[in-house]
N, C-alpha and C positions, 0 to 999 in steps of 0.2 A: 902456409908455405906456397909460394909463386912458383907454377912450373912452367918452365919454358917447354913443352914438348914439341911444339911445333919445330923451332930451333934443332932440338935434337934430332929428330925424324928426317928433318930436310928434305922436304916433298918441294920438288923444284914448281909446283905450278900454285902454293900457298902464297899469298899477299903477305907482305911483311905486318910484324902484331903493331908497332907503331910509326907514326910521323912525327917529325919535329915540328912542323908546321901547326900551328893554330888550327888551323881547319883538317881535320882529321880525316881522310879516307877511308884511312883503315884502323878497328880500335878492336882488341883481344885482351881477357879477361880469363886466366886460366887457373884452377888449385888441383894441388896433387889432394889426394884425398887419405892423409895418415902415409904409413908406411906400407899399406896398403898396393903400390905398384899404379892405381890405377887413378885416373884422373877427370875431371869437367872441365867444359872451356864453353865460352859463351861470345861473340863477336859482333863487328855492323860493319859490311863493306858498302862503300858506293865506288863506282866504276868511273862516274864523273865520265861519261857520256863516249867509253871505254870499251871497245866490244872483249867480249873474253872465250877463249874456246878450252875446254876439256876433252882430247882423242883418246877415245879406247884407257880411261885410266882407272886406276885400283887405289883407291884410299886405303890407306893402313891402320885406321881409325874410323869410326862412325859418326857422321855428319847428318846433320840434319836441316836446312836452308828454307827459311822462309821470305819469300818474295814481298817485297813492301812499294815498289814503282820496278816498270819495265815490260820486258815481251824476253823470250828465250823458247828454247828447246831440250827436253832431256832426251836422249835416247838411253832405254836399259840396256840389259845384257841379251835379250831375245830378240836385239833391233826394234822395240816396237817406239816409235813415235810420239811423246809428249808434248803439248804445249806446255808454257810458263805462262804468267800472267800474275798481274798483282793479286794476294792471295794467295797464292802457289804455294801447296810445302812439298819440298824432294828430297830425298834421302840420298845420302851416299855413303852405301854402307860396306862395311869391311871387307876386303877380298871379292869386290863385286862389281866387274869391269862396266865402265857408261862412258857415255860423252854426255856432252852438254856445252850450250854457245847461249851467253849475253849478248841481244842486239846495245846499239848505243844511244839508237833512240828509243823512246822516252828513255834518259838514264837510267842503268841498273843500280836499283840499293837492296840490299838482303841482309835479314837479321841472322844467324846461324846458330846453332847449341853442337858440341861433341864432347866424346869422349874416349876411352881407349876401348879394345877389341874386345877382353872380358868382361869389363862391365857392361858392353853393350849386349854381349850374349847373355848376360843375365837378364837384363832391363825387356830384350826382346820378347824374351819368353813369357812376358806377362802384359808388355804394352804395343805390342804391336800383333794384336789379331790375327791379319793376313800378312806374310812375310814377304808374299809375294809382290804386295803391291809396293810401289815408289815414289807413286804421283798422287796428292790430295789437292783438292781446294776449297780451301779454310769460308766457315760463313760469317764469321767474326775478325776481321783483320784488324779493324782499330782495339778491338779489346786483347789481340795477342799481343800486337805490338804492347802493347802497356805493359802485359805481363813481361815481356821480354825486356823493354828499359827498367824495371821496377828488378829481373833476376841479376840484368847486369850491375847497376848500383849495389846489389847485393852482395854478389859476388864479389864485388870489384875491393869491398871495406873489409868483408870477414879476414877474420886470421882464421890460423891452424887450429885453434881449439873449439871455432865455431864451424868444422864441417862436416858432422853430422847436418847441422841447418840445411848448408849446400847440396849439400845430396838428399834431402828430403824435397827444397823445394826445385831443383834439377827436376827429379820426377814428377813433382805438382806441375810442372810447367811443360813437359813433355805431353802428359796429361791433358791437360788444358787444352793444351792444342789436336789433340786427337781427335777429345769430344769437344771439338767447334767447327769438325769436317762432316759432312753431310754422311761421311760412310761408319758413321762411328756413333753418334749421338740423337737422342733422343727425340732431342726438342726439333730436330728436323728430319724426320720422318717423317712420312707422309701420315697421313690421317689411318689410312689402308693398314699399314705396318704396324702401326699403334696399338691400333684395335685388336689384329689376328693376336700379338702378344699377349696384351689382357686377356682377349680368349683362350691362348693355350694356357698363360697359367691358373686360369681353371678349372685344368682340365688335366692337368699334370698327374693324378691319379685315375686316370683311365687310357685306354689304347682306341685313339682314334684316327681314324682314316685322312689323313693330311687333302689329298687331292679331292675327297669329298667334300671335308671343311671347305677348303676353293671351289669350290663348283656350288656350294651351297650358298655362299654368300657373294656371288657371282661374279668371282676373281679367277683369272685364268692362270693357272696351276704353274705351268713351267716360265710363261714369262715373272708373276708373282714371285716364285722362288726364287729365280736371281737376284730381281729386286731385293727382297729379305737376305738376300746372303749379302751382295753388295753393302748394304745398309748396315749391318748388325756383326757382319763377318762371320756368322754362322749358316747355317742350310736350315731348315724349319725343322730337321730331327730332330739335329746337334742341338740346336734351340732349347726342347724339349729337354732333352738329356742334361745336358746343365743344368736347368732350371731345377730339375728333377733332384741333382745329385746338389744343385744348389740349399733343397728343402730338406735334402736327408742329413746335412751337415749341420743347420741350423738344429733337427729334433734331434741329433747324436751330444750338441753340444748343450742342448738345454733342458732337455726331457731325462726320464727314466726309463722311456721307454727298448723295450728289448731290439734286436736287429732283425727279427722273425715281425714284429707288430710294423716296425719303422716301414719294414720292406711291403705288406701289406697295404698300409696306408699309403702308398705312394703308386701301389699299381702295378706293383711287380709278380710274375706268377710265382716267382719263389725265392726264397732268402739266398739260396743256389745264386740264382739268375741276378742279385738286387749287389752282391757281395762282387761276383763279379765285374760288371761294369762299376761299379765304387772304384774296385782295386785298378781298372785300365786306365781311370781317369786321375786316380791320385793317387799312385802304387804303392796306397795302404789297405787295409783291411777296413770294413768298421768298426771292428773292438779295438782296431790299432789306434784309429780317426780318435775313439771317444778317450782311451787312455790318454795320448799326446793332449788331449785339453781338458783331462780332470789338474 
């Protein structure tokens, strides 16, 4: 099913979805997804040497814009100052007032993905780390681009009975792009960041002193931890703590073992203590965790 959302919302500062012209400026690829309510849309604008400004505005949907040629500006909602730049991804997301100006020169072209309000509050809550952030810059541009000509042709062919597809690979592509920004992924980490991980999770059953681990291996503590948090989107606790609650999920799911031995192994002084944080982070139980996946 083709949804024209854009059309219906009527946001006076959206580009029209297409030209009659040959040479296409502006192209928009959108499907409802079932009866569902809610929808993907995937797009390419070029400005054609066009300045463009965004004051103080509020998308009614969640956008997401990747810079492929040009220079611009986002400002958030706290005033703070972004550059653009090719590589660029910035978010514009639902009920969250920005501005934002395309210069004309080098022309602006942007690749974009959206979608409507509650699916992006779902999507949120697992793919976007920090909510706070708005502004990435991608280390892979030619390989997102691909990805995003390869989701539009995709998009563009399915029918109504193939969007499960859509919406699996909507997220692969969301995905993709996250870990191909330097605050997100792996591969570009610093060597430093690398290593502490490998080290803490070996150590994920013991309680060990964070800023001595730094200081023993001759990293300074509080600049270190931003880095790690910037990097990874966690703090070197929370790091732990995951990690941790990530290894009790695996033995809940694959072992026999009890929730007294589980909590044990992993370093906890007590099954009290181990059930707890279980339940703050996935507000189940462990006998609930292991029931749900017998």
């Amino acid at each position: 099913m083709e949804n024209r959302h854009k059309y219906q919302i009527k946001v006076p500062f959206i580009e029209p979805l297409e030209s009659s012209s040959k040479t296409t400026a502006s192209v928009n690829y959108s499907k409802a997804l079932g009866n569902s309510g809610s929808w993907i849309g995937c797009g390419y604008i070029d400005r054609e040497g066009k300045t463009k400004k965004h004051i103080n505005v509020t998308f009614p949907y969640f956008s997401l814009v990747l810079v492929i040629e040009g220079k611009g500006t986002y400002v958030d909602s706290q005033d703070q100052l972004h550059h653009l730049k090719k590589g660029s991804v910035f978010l514009r997301k639902p009920e969250y007032k920005h501005s934002s100006h395309c210069e004309s020169q080098p022309s602006w072209k942007e690749y974009y993905l959206d979608c409507d309000l509650n699916l992006y509050k779902h999507l949120s809550s697992f793919l976007l780390p920090d909510n706070k952030k708005v502004v990435y810059q991608t280390s892979c541009p030619l390989e997102i681009i691909d990805n995003f000509t390869s989701f539009m042709e995709f998009i563009k062919k399915e029918s109504e009975v193939d969007m499960p597809s859509v919406y699996i690979k909507f997220i692969e592509l969301l995905n993709s792009i996250f870990n191909k920004t330097p605050a997100f992924h792996a591969q570009y980490e610093n060597e430093s960041i690398n290593q502490v991980k490998l080290d803490l999770d070996k150590f994920l059953n013991q309680r060990i002193d964070l800023k001595s681990y730094c200081e023993s291996n001759l990293l300074n503590y509080e600049v270190f931890r931003k880095e790690f948090k910037e990097q990874t989107g966690l703090s070197l606790m929370n790091y732990m703590v995951r990690r941790r609650l990530d290894k009790a999920c695996t033995l809940l799911r694959t072992t026999n073992l009890r929730v007294l031995e589980i909590s044990n192994e992993l370093g906890y002084s007590s099954q009290y203590e181990f059930s707890k944080q279980f339940k703050r982070y996935f507000h189940l139980s462990p006998k609930q965790y292991r029931v749900g996946n017998e």
